[in-house]
N, C-alpha and C positions, 0 to 999 in steps of 0.2 A: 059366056057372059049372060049378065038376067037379064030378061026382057026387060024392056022401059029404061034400061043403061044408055043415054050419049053418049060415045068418047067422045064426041066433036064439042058438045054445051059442056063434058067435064074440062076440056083441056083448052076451051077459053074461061071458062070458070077459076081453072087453077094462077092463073098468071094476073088475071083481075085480083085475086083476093092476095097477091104478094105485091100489089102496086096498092091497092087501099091500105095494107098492114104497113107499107114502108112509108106511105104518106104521112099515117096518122104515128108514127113513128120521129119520122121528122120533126111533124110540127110539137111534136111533145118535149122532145131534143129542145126544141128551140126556145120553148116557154121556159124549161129548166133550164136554160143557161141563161134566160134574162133575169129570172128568180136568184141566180146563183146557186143552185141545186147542188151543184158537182164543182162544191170548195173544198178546204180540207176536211173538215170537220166532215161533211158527205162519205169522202174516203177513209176516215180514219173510221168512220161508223159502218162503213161497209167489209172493210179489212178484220175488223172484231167480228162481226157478225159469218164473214168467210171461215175464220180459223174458228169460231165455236160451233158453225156445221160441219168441218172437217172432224172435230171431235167426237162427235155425235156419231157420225157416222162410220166412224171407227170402231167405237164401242157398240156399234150395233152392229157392224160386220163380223165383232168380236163374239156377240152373244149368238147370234145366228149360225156361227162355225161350232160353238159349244153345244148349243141341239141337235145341229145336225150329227155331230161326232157321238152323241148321246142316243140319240134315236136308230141311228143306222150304220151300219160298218162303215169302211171307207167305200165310200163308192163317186159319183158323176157329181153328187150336188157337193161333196166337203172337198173337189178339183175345182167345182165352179165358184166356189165359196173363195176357195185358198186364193185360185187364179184374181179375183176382186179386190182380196187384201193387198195381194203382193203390187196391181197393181196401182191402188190408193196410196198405195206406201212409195212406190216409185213415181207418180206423179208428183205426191211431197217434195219428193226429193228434186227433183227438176226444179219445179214453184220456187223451194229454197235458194238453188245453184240460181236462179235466172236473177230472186230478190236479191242477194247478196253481192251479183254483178252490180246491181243497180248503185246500191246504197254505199 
């Protein structure tokens, strides 16, 4: 460990700074639901906004396995690569399965 390290001041440090963050948490919760923050419109703007970063970042999962395939034979990153897509795509697929239950 380095010199001038606490554990003792880190690890009352660590559990203060998850009671201040859950406070201020709360009470923001709280302000937004007197606001009415989290109506439909909230969700229907968050739901849009979920599936067009889902896209994004497909296509960018997409063009990062195409340099990599380009730049370098198969090797560690176009497994680590693949292994991401595959599973981005089966997260989808569950999100789908669970929405479809719902609705």
């Amino acid at each position: 460990m380095r010199e001038g390290f606490e554990l003792g001041s880190f690890l009352a440090g660590l559990p203060l700074g998850f009671l201040v963050a859950a406070i201020v948490l709360f009470f923001s919760w709280r302000k937004g639901k007197k606001e009415r923050r989290y109506d439909e419109r909230f969700h229907a703007i968050h739901n849009w906004a979920r599936s067009f970063s889902w896209v994004v970042t497909t296509i960018v999962i997409l063009i990062a396995w195409a340099v990599v395939m380009i730049i370098e034979p198969v090797g560690t990153a176009f497994f680590v690569l693949m292994t991401i897509y595959m599973l981005h795509m089966i997260s989808y697929i569950v999100g789908a399965a669970i929405a479809s239950r719902r609705y």
